[in-house]
N, C-alpha and C positions, 0 to 999 in steps of 0.2 A: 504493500500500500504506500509504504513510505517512500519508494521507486515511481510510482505513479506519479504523486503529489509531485515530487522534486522534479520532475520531467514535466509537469503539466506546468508548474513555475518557472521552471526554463524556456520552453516557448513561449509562455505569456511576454515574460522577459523581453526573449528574442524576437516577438511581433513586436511588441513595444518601443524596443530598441530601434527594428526597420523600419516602423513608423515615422518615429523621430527622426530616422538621418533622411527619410524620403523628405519630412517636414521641412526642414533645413535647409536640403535641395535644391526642393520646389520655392522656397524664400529666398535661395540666393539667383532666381533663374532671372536677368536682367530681363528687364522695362523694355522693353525693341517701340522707336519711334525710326519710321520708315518714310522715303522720300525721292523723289526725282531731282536731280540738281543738275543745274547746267553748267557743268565745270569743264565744257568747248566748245567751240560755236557762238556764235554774235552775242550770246549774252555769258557770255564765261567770266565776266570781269565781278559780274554783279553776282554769279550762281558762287564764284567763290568764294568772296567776302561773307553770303550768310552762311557758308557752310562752316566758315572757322569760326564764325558767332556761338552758330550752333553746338561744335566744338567746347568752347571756352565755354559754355553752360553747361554742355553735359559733365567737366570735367569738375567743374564746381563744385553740381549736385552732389556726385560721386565722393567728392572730398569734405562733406558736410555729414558724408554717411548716408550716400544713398536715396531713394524714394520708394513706401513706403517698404522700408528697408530690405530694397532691391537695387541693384548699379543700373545707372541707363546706358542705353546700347544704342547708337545712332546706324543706322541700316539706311544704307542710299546708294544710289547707283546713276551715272551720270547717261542725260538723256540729248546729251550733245545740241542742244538746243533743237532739238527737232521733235517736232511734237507727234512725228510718227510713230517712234520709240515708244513713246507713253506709256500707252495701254499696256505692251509687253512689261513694263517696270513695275507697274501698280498690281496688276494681276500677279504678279514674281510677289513681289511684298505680301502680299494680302494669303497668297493659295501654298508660297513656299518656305519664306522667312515668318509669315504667322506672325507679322509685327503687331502692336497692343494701339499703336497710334500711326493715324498717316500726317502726314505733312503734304504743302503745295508748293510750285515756286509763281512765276511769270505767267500771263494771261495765257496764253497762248497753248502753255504746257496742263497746266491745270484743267483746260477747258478740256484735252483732250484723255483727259482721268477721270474725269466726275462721272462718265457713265458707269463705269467699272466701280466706283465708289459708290453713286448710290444704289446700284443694284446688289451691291454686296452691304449696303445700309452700316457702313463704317464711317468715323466723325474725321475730319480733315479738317486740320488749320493751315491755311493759304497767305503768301506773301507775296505784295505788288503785283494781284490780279485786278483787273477791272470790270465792275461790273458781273460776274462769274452769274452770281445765284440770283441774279434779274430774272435770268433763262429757267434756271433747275428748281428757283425757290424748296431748297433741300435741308431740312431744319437740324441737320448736323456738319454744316460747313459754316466756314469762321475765317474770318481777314483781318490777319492784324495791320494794316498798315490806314492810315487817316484816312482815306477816299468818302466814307460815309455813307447813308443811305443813298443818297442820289449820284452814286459814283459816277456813271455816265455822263454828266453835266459837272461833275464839280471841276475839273481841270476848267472846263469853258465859263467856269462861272467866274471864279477866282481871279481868270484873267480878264473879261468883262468890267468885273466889280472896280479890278483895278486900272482899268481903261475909263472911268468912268470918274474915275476921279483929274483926268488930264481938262485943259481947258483951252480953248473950245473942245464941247464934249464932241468925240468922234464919228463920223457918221457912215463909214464904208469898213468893208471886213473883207480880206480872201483866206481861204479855208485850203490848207493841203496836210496832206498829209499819207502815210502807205498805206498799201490795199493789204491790213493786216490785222488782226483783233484787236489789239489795244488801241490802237491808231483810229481804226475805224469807229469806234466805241465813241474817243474825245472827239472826231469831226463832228457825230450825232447830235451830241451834247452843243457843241458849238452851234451848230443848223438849229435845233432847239429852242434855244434861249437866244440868236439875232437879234429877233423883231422886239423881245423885253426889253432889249438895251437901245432898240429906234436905229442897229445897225442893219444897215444894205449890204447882202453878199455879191461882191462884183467878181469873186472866182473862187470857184469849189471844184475844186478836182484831187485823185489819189493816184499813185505813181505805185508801180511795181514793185515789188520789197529787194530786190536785184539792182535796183538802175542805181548809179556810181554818179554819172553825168546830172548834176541838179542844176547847171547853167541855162538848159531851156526854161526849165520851169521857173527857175528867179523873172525870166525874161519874162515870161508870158504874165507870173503876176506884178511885175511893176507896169508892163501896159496898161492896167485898171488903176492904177494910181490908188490902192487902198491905204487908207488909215492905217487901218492895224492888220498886221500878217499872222493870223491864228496856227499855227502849225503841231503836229502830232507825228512825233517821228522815232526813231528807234536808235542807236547810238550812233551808227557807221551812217544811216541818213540825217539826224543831228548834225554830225561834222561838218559833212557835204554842203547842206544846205546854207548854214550859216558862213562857210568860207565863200558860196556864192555868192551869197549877197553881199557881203564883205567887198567882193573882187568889181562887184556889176554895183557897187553902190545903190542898193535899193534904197529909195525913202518911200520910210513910214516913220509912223509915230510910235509905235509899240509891235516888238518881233519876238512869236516863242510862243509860249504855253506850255503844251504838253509834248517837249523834244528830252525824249530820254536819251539818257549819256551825261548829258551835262553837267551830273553831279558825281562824276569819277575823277576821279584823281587823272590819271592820264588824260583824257579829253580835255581836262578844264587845262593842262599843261600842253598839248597839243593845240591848242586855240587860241592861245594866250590872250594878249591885248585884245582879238576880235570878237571877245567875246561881252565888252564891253559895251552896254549899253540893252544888250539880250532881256527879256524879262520872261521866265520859267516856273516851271512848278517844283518844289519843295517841299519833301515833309520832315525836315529838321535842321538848322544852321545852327552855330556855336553863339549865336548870341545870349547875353543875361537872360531875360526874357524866358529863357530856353533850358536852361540850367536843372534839368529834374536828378532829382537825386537819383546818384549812380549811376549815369550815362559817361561821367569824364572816366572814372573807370573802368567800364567795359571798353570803352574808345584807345583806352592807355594799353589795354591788355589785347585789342583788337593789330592796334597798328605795330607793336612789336613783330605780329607775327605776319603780318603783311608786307612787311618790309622784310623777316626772311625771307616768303615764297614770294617776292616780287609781287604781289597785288595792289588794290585800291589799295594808295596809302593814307588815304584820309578818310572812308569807314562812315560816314555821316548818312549816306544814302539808304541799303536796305540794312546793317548790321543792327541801328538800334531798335531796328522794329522788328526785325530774325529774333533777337536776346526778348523782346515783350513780347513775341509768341511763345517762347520757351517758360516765361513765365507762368503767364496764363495758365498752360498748362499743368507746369508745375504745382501753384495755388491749386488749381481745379482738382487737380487728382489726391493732392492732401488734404482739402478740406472733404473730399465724398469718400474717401480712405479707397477707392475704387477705380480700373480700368476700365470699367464699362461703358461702351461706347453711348448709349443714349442716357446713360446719370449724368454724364461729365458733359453731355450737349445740352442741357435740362441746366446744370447748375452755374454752367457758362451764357448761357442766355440771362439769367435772373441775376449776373454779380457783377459789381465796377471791379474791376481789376489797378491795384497798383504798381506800376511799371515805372521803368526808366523813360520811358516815351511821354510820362506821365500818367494820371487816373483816366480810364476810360469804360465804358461798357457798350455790348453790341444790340443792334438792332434785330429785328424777326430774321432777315435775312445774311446775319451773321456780318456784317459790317460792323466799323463806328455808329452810335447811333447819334454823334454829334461830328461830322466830320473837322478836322484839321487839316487842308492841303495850302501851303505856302505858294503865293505868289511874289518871287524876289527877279533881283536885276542885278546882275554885274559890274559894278561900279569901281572904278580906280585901281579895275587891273593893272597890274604893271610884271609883263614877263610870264614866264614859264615857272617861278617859282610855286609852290604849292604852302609855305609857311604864312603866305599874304589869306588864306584861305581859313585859318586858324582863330583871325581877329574880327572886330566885327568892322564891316564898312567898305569892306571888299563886295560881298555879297548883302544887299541890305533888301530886308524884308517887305514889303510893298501892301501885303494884305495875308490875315485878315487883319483889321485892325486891331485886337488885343495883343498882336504881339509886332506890330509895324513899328521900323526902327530908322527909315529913310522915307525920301520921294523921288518921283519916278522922274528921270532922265532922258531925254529923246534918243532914240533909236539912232539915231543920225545926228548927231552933233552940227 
């Protein structure tokens, strides 16, 4: 009998025991947060700035001990900026790595994930998309970056808004921009809101995401002699454009908007002096005003590392809103103690979040539900230096007005 007992208390034990170590295991098996990143292809400059964001948070967490008390595991695979690849990524992610969270990057790429997301009904936080969940209105997608509810207009409004304060107020508008999703999104918005602001479009056209040669086009809209040149561009047509105008002397009164690039390091070095006078969209400069706690931080420990691997070395563009989508999620999964994908989209809907980008909270369609998009201007560039970029008055803030820190300068001197 007494053979019995001791053996029946030895495998009690010994379940007990594999219990525990399975317990443990399954507690140390990291947090997989999974993502597309464009780290080649036209948008490489910006997919890898937020991927060492990404980095420098997850490496944090890890060194605070964890979340809840499990290491996080960044899972990404690079989708070369081509949003053919996508779906193959996101399905990889979801059916093979069995990641707990997905992430998004650029319009373009995201767009072409979300079917595979919502029909797999998993929650994804997206950066520097526009406009996305207009289309999918999908109650587990989320944007960290300032665009707002009315992303589609807010690029055209911002710049409007701040056309609107020039005098005489303006009365003609030409619209270009690529035959591309983000692009085509900001001309909508711009065509949109025209007739609110009493302006006349004297030329709306899009150009091929390919064409290099932007000197006919400068031609064709200075023929209309417009006011203000509303453009929606992508980094390599940002450049183009504005050395044409540069070169063909275009006059207008106000030239820009939503021309991505222009807030990279490189570009803004590549452009120097001509970029002076530009007025664009912004969703962060180093001005007072600007100062949220823990941004010079991340930005300190950003540009270290961007200066080893040769990247954006000034970080201001998507890094500090890459590190307040990492939060977010961070908070969210701490305060519901839970990976589950519709508690954590349930509890991110209903909470302000405190971030380095500042307090914000989302809207039904996972936006801002107060948007922040800077409309600034180029002012007393001098050079190819990148340390003039640092201070404030280089880049001065134009709208909205609670954080406007200059006035607006002609386009043409």
């Amino acid at each position: 009998m007494r053979t019995v007992v001791k053996a029946l208390q030895g495998a009690v034990c010994g379940a007990w025991l594999a219990m525990s170590v399975a317990g443990v295991a399954q507690a140390a098996d990291p947090i997989k947060i999974g993502f597309g990143v464009q780290l080649t292809g036209s948008l490489a400059s910006s997919g890898n700035a937020h991927l060492i964001t990404k980095q420098i948070w997850a490496e944090e967490v890890n060194a605070r001990g964890s979340l809840l008390g499990r290491p996080v595991q960044l899972v990404f695979y690079d989708d070369q900026t081509n949003a053919s690849t996508v779906p193959g990524i996101y399905t990889k992610l979801i059916d093979v790595d069995k990641v707990d969270i997905l992430m998004g990057g650029a319009t373009n790429m995201i767009v072409a994930a979300m079917p595979i997301i919502v029909q797999r009904n998993k929650m994804v936080m997206s950066l520097l998309a526009l406009a996305i969940n207009d289309e999918f209105k999908y109650p587990r997608y989320f944007h960290s970056a300032s665009f707002g509810p009315d992303a589609k207009n807010v690029h055209a409004l911002s710049f409007f808004e701040t056309a609107s304060q020039l005098n005489p107020k303006p009365q003609t508008v030409a619209l270009v921009g690529a035959d591309a999703e983000f692009s085509s999104n900001a001309l909508k918005g711009a065509r949109n809101l025209a007739a609110r602001y009493n302006l006349r479009i004297v030329y709306d056209r899009t150009y091929p995401p390919a064409t290099t040669d932007f000197s006919p086009i400068v031609r064709s809209i200075a023929a209309t002699n417009p006011d203000l040149v509303f453009v929606a561009a992508y980094p390599i047509d940002s450049v183009g454009l504005v050395r044409a105008a540069r070169e063909l002397g275009l006059k207008a009164r106000m030239f820009g908007g939503a021309m991505v690039g222009l807030q990279y390091a490189g570009i803004r070095s590549q452009l120097a002096d001509s970029l002076n006078g530009v007025v664009n969209y912004e969703l962060w400069v180093p001005s007072a005003k600007m100062k949220f706690p823990g941004i010079d931080d991340l930005l300190k420990k950003y540009q270290v590392r961007a200066k080893e691997k040769g990247l954006d070395a000034l970080g201001y563009y998507q890094p500090p809103f890459a590190y307040a989508a990492m939060q977010v999620l961070e908070q969210a999964i701490t305060a519901t103690g839970t990976l589950d994908n519709g508690k954590l989209a349930e509890y991110i809907h209903k909470t302000t979040f405190k971030t380095i980008v500042g307090d914000f909270a989302f809207d039904k369609n996972g936006e801002w539900s107060v948007p922040r998009v800077l409309m600034v201007q180029f002012q007393n560039v001098k050079g190819a230096g990148l340390d003039q970029y640092g201070k404030e008055g280089t880049v001065a803030v134009l709208y909205p007005p609670e954080y406007k820190d200059g006035e607006a300068q002609p386009f043409n001197k």
